[in-house]
N, C-alpha and C positions, 0 to 999 in steps of 0.2 A: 504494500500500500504506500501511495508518494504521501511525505510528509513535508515541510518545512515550516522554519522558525518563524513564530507569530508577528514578529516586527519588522521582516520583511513580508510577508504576506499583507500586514494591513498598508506597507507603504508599494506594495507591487497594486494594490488594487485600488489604492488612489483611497484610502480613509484616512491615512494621513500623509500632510504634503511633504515629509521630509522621513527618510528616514530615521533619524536621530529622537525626531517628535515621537517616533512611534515605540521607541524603547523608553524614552522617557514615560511615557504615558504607563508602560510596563512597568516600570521599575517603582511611578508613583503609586503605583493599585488603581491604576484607571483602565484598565483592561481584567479582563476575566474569559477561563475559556473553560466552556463547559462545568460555570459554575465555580470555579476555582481561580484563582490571585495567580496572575500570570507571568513570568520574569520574561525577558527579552526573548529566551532559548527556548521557549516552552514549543513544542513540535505540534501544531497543526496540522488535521487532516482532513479529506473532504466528510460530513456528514456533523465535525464539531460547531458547538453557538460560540458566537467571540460577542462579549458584552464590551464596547471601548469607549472610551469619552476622552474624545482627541480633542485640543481645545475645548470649545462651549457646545458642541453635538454630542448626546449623545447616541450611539449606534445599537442593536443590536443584530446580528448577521450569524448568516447558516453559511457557513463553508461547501461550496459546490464543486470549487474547482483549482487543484494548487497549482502556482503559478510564482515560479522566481522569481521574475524581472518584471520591470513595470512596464504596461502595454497601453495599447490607446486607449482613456475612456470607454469607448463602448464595448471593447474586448473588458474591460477590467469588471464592469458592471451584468455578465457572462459569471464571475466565478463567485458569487455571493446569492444569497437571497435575503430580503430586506425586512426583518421582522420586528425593526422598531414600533412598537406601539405609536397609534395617532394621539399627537398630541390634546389635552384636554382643553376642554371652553375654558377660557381664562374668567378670571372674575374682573369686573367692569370696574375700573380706576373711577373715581370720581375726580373732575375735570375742574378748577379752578377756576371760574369762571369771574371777569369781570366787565362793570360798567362799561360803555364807549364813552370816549370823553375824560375820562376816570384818573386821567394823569399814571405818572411812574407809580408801582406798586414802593410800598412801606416797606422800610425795614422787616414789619410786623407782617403785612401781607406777604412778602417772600417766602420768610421762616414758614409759612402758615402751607404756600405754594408747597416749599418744598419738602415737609409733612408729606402733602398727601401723593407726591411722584417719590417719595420713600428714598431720597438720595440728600445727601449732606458734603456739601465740598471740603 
């Protein structure tokens, strides 16, 4: 049975753009195969789940087809099947609405804005 190492397979199939991201990703526990905390080495084969959260995606993927080297897009999209769950209905931000006319927000009205988009410089 072909097998190869999961850090090249995820960067031969284009889930992450660099090799090195994809062992990284390994080595932080942002990868899993078959259930299990995956190190760079870890030997993939067609029929295993690869769980990976390369960057801010995360994936989850069925091993169809191994594959050393990195191919074109739509060859690379050939050796995986895409079983990332559909993302959920988001829940609805409430929108900080102001006057027209209403001038520069306040101090107070900023702080108040940026409350409710849940970010703080």
């Amino acid at each position: 049975m072909e097998s190869t190492r999961v850090d090249r397979w995820l960067w031969a199939v284009r889930l992450a753009k660099t090799r090195p991201d994809a062992a990284g990703a390994c080595r932080g526990g942002r990868v899993r195969v078959n259930g299990r905390p995956a190190k760079p080495a870890t030997m993939v084969s067609p029929g295993d789940e690869v769980r990976a959260r390369v960057g801010e995606v995360a994936r989850v993927v069925e091993v169809v087809r191994v594959i050393h080297k990195r191919v074109g897009a739509a060859d690379a999209a050939t050796c995986f099947l895409d079983r990332t769950p559909k993302p959920t209905v988001a829940q609805t931000v409430p929108v900080a609405a102001r006057d027209r006319g209403a001038g520069r927000p306040t101090k107070r009205d900023r702080r108040m804005m940026e409350k409710l988009r849940g970010s703080r410089r």
